[in-house]
Biopython code that builds the backbone (N, CA, C, O; Angstrom):
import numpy as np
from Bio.PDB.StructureBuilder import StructureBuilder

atoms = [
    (1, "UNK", "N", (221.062, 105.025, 151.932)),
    (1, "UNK", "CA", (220.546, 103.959, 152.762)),
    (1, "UNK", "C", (219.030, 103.858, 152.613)),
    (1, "UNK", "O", (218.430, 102.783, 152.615)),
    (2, "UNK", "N", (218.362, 105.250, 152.462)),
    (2, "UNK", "CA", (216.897, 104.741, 152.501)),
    (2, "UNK", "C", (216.444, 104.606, 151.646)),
    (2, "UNK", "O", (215.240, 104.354, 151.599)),
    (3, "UNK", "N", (217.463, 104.750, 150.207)),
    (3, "UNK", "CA", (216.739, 104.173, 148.624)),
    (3, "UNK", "C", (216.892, 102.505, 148.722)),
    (3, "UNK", "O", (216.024, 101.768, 148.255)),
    (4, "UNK", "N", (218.118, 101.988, 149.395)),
    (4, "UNK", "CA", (218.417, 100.898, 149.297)),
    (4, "UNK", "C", (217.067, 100.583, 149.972)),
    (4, "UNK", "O", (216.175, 100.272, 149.183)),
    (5, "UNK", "N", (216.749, 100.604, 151.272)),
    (5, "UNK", "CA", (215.486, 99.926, 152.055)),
    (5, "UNK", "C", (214.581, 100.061, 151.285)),
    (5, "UNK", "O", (213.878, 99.053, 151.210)),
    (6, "UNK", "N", (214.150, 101.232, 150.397)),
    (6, "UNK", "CA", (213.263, 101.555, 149.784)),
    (6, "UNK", "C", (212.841, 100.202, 148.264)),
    (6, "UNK", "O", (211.862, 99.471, 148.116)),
    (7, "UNK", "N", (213.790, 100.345, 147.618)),
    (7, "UNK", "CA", (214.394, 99.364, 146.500)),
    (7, "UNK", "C", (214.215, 98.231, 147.098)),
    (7, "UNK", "O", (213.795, 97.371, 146.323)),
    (8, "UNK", "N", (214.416, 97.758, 148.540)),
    (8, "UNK", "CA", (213.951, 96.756, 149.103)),
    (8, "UNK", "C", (212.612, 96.218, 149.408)),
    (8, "UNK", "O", (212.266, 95.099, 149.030)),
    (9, "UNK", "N", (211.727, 97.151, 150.211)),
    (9, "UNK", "CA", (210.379, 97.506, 149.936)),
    (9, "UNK", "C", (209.983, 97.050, 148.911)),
    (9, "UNK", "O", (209.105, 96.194, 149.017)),
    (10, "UNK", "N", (210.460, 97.427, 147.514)),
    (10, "UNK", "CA", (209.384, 97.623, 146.396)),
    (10, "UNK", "C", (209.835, 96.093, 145.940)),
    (10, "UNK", "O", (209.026, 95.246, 146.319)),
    (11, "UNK", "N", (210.498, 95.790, 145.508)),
    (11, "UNK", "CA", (211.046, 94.151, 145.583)),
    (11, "UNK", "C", (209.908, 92.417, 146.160)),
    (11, "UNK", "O", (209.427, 91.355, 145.763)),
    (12, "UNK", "N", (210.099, 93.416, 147.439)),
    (12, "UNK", "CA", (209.333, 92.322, 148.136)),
    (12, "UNK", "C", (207.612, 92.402, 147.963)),
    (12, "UNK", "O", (206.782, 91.499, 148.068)),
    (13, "UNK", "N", (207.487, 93.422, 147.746)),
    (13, "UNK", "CA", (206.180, 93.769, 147.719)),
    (13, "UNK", "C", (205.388, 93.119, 146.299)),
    (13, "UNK", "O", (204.389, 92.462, 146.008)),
    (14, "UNK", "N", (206.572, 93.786, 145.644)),
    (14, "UNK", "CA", (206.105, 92.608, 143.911)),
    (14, "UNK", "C", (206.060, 91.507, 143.888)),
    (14, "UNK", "O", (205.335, 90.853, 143.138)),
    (15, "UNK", "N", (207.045, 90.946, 144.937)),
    (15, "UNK", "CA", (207.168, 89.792, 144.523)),
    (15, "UNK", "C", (205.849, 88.661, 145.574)),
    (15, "UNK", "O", (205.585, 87.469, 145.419)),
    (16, "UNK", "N", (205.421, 89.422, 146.341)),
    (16, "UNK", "CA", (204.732, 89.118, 146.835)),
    (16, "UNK", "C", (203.344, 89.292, 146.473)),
    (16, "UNK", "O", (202.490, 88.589, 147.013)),
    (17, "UNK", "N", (203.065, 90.086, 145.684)),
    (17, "UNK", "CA", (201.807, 90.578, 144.342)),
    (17, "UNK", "C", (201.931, 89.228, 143.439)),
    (17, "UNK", "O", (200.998, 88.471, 143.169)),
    (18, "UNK", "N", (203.378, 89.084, 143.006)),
    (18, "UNK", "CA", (203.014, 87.571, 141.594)),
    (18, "UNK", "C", (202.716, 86.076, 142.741)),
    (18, "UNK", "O", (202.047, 85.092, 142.426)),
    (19, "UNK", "N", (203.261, 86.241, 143.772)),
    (19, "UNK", "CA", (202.835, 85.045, 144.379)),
    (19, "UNK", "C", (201.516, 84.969, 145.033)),
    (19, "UNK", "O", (201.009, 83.962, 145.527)),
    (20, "UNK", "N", (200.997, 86.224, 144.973)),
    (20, "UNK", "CA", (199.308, 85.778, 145.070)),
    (20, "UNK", "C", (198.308, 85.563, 144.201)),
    (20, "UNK", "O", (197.215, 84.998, 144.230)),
    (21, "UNK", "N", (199.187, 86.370, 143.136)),
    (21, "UNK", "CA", (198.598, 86.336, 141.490)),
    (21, "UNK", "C", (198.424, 84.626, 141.404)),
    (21, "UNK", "O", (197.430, 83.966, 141.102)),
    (22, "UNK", "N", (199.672, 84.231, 141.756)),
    (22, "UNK", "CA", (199.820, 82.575, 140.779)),
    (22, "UNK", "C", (198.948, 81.779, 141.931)),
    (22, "UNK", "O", (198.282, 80.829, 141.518)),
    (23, "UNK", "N", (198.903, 82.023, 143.059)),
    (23, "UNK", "CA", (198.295, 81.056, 143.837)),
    (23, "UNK", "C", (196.489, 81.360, 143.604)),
    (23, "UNK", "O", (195.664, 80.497, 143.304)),
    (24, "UNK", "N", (196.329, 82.226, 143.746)),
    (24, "UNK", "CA", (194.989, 82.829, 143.444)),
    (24, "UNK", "C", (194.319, 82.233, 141.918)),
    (24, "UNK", "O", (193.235, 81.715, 141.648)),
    (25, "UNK", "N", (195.279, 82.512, 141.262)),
    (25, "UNK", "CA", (194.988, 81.676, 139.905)),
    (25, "UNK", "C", (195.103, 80.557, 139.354)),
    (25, "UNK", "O", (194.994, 80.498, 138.130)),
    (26, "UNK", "N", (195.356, 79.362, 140.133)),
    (26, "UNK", "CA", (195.429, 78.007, 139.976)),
    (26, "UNK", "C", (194.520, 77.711, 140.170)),
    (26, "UNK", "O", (194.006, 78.194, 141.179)),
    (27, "UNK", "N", (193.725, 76.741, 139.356)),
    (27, "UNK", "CA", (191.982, 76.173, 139.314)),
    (27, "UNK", "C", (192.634, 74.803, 140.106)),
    (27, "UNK", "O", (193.697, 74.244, 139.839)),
    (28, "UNK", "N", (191.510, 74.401, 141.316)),
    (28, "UNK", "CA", (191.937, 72.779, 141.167)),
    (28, "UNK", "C", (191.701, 71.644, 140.051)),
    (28, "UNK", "O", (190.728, 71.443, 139.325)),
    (29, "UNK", "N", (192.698, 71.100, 140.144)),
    (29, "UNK", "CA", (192.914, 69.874, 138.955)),
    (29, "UNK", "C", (192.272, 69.024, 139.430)),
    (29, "UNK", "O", (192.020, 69.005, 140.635)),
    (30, "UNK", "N", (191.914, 68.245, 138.705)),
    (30, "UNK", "CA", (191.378, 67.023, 138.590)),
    (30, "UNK", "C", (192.369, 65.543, 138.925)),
    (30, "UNK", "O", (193.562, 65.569, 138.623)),
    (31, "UNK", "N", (191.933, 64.654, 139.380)),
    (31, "UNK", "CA", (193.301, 63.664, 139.716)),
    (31, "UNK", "C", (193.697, 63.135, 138.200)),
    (31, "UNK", "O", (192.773, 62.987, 137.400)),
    (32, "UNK", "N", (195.216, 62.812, 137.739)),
    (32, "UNK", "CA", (195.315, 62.754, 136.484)),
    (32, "UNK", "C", (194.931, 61.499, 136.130)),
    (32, "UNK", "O", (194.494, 61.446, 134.980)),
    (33, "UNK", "N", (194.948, 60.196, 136.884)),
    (33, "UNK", "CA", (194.422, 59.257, 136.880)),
    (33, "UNK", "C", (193.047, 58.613, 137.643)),
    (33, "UNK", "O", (192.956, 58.489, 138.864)),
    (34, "UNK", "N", (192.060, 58.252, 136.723)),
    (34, "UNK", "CA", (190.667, 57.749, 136.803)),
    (34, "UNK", "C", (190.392, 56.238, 136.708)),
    (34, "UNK", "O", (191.045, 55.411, 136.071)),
    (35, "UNK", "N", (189.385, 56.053, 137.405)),
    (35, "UNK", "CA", (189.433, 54.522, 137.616)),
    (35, "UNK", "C", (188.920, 54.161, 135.571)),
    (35, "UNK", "O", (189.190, 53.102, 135.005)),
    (36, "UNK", "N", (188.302, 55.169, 135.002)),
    (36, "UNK", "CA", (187.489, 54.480, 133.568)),
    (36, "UNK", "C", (188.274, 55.283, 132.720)),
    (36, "UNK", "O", (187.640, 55.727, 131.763)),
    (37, "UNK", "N", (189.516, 55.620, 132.779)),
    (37, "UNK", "CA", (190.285, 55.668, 131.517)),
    (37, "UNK", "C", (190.430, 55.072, 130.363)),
    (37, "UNK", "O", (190.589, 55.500, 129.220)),
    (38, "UNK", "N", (190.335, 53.755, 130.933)),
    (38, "UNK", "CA", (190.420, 52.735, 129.477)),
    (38, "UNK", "C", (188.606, 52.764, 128.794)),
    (38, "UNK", "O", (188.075, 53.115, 127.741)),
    (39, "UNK", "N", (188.452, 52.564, 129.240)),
    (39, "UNK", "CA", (186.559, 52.980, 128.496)),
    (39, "UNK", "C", (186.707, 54.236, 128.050)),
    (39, "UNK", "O", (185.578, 54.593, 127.714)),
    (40, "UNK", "N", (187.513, 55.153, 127.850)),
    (40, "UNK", "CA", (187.703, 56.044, 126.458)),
    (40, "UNK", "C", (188.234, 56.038, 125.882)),
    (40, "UNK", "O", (188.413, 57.084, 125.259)),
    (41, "UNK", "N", (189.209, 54.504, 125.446)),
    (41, "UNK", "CA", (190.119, 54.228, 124.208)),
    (41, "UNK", "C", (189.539, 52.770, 124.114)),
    (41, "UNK", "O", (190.193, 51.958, 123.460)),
    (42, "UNK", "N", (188.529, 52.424, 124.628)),
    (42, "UNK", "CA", (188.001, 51.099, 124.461)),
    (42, "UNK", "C", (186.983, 51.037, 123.192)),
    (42, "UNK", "O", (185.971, 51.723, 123.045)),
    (43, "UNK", "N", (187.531, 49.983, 122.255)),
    (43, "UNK", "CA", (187.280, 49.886, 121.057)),
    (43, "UNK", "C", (186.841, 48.411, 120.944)),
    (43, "UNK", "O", (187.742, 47.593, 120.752)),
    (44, "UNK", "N", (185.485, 47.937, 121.044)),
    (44, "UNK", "CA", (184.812, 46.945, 120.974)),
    (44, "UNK", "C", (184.901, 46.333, 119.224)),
    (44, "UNK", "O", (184.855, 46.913, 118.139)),
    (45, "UNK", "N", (185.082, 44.556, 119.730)),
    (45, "UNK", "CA", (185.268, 44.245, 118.252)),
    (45, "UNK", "C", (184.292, 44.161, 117.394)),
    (45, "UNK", "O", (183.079, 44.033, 117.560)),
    (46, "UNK", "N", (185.026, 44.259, 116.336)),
    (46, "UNK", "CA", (184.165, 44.952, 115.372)),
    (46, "UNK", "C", (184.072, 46.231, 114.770)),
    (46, "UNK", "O", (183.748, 46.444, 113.602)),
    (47, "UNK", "N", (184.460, 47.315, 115.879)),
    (47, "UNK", "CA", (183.730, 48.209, 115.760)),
    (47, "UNK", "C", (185.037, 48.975, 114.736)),
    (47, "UNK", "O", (186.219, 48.703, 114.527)),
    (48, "UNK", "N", (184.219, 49.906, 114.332)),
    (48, "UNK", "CA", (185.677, 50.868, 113.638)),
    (48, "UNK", "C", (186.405, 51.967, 114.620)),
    (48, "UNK", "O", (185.820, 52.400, 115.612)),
    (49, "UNK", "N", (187.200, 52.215, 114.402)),
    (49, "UNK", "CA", (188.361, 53.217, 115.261)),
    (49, "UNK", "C", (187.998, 54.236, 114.362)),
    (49, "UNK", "O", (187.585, 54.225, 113.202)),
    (50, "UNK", "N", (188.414, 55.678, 115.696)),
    (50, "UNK", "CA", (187.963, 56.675, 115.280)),
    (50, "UNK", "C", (188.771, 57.381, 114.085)),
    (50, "UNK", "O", (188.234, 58.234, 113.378)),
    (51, "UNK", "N", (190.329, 56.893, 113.881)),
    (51, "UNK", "CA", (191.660, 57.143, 113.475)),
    (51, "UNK", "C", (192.443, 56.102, 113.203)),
    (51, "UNK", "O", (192.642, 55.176, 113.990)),
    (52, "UNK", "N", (193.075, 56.233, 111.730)),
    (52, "UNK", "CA", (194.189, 55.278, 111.682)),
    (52, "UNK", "C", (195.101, 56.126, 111.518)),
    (52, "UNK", "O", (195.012, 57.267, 111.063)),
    (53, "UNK", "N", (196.406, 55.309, 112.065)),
    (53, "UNK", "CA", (197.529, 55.588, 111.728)),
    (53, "UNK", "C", (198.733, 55.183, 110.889)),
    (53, "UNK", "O", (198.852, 53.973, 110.693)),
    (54, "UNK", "N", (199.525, 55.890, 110.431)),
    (54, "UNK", "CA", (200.332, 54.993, 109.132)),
    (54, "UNK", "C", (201.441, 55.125, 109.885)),
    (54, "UNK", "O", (201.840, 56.228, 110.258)),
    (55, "UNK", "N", (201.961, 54.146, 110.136)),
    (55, "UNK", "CA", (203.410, 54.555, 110.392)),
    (55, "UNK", "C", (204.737, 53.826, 109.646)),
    (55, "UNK", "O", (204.735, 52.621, 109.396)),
    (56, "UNK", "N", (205.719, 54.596, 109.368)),
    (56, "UNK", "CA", (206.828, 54.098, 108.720)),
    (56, "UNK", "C", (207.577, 53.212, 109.375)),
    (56, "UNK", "O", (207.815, 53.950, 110.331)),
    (57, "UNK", "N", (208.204, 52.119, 109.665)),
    (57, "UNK", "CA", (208.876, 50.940, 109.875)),
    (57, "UNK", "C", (210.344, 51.460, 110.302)),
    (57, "UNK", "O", (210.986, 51.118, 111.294)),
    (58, "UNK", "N", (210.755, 52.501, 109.154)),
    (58, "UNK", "CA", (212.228, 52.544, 109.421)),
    (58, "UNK", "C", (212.777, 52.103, 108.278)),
    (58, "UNK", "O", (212.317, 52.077, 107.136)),
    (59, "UNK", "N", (214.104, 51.661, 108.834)),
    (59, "UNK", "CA", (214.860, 50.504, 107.463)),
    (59, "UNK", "C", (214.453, 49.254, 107.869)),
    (59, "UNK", "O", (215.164, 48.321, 107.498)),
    (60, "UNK", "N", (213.301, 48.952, 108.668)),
    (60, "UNK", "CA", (212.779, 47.343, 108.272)),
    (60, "UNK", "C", (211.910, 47.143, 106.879)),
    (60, "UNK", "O", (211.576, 46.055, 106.411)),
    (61, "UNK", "N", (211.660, 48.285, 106.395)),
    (61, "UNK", "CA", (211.116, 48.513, 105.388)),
    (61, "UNK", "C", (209.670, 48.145, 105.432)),
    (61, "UNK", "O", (209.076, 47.797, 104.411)),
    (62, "UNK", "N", (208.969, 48.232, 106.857)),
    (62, "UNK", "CA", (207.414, 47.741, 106.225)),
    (62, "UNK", "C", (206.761, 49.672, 107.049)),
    (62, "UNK", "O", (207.185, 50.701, 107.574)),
    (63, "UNK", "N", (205.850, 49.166, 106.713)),
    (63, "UNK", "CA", (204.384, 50.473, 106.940)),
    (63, "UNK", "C", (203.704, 49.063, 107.944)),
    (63, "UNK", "O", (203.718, 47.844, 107.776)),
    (64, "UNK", "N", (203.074, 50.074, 109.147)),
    (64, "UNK", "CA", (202.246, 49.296, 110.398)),
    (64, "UNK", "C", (201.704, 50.525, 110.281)),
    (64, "UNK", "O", (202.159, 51.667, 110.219)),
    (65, "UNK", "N", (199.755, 49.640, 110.251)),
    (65, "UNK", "CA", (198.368, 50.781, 110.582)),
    (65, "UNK", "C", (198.027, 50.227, 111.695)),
    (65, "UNK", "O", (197.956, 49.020, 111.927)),
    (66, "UNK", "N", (197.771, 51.271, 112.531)),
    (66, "UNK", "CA", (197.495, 50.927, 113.776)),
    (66, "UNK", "C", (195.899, 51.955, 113.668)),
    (66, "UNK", "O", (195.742, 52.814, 112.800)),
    (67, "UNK", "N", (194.709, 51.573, 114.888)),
    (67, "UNK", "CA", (193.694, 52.443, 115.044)),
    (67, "UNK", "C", (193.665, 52.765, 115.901)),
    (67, "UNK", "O", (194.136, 52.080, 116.809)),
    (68, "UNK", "N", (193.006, 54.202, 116.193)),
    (68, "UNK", "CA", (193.860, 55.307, 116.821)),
    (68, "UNK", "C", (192.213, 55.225, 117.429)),
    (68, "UNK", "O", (191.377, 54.777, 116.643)),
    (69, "UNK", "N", (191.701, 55.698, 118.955)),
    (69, "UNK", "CA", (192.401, 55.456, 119.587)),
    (69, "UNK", "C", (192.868, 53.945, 120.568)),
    (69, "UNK", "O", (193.547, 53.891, 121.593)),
    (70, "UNK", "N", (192.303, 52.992, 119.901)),
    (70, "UNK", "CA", (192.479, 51.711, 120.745)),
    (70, "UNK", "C", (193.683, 51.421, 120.728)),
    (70, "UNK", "O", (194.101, 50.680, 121.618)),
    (71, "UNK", "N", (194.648, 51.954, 119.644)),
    (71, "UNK", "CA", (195.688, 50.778, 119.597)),
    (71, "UNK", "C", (195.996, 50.222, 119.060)),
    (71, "UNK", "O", (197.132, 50.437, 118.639)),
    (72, "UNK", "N", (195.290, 49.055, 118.608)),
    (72, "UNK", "CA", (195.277, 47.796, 117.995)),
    (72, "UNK", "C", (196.149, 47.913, 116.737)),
    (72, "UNK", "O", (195.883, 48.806, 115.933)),
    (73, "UNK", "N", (197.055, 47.171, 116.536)),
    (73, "UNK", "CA", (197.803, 47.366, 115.332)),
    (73, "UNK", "C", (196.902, 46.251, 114.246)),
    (73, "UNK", "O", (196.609, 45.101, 114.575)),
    (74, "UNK", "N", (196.604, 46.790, 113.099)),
    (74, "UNK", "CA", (195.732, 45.888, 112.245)),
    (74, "UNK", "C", (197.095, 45.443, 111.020)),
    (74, "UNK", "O", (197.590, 44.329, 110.846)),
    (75, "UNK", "N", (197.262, 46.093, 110.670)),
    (75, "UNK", "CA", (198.315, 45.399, 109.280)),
    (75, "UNK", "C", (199.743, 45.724, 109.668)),
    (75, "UNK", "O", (199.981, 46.583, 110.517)),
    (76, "UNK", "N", (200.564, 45.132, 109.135)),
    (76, "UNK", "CA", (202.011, 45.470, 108.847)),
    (76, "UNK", "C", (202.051, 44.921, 107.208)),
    (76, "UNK", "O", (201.830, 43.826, 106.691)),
    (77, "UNK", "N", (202.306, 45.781, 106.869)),
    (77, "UNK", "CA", (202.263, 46.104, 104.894)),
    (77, "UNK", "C", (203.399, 46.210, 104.512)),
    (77, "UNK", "O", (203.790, 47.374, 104.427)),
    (78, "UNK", "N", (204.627, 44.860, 104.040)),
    (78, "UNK", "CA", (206.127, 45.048, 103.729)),
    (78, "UNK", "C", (206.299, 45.815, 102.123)),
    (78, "UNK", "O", (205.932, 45.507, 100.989)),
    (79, "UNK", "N", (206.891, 46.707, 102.590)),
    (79, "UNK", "CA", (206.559, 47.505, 101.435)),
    (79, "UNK", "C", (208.523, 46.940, 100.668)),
    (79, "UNK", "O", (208.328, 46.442, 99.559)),
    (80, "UNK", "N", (209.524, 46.940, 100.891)),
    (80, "UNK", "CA", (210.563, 46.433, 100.374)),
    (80, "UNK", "C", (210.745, 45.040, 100.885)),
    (80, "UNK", "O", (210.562, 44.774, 102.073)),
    (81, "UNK", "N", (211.228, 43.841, 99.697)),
    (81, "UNK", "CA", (211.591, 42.840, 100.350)),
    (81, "UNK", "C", (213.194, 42.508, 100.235)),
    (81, "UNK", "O", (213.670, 41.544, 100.836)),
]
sb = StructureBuilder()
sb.init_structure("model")
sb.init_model(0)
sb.init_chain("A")
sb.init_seg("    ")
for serial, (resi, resn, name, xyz) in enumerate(atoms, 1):
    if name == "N":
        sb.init_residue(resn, " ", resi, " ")
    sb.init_atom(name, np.array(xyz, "f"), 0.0, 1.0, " ", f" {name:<3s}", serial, name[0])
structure = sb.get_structure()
């Protein structure tokens, strides 16, 4: 009986060690949404993008470059007709 209480003891006690561990160790976050999100993928015309992207079509058979990070899809290039 008093290993069982004991075994009980030690149980709770750990488990009560990782739940101060994890609470203790959570930084506050930041809210995930900001009012000027888009003013860091905002890509004024003209300007060049930091990244393109190639992407494959599929079986429609074309290639679409898009610039990375605005967006903007610039070509669709039919590569089979």
């Amino acid at each position: 009986m008093k290993n069982l209480l004991k075994n009980k003891f030690v149980i709770s006690a750990a488990i009560l060690i990782v739940a101060g561990m994890i609470y203790t160790g959570c930084e506050n976050v930041k809210e995930s949404v900001s009012g000027d999100a888009s003013s860091h993928v905002y890509v004024a015309p003209g300007s060049y993008d930091e990244f393109y992207a190639f992407m494959s079509g599929g079986f429609s058979g074309q290639l679409a470059v898009y610039g990375l990070p605005s967006g903007r899809l610039f070509r669709t290039i039919s590569v089979f007709s």
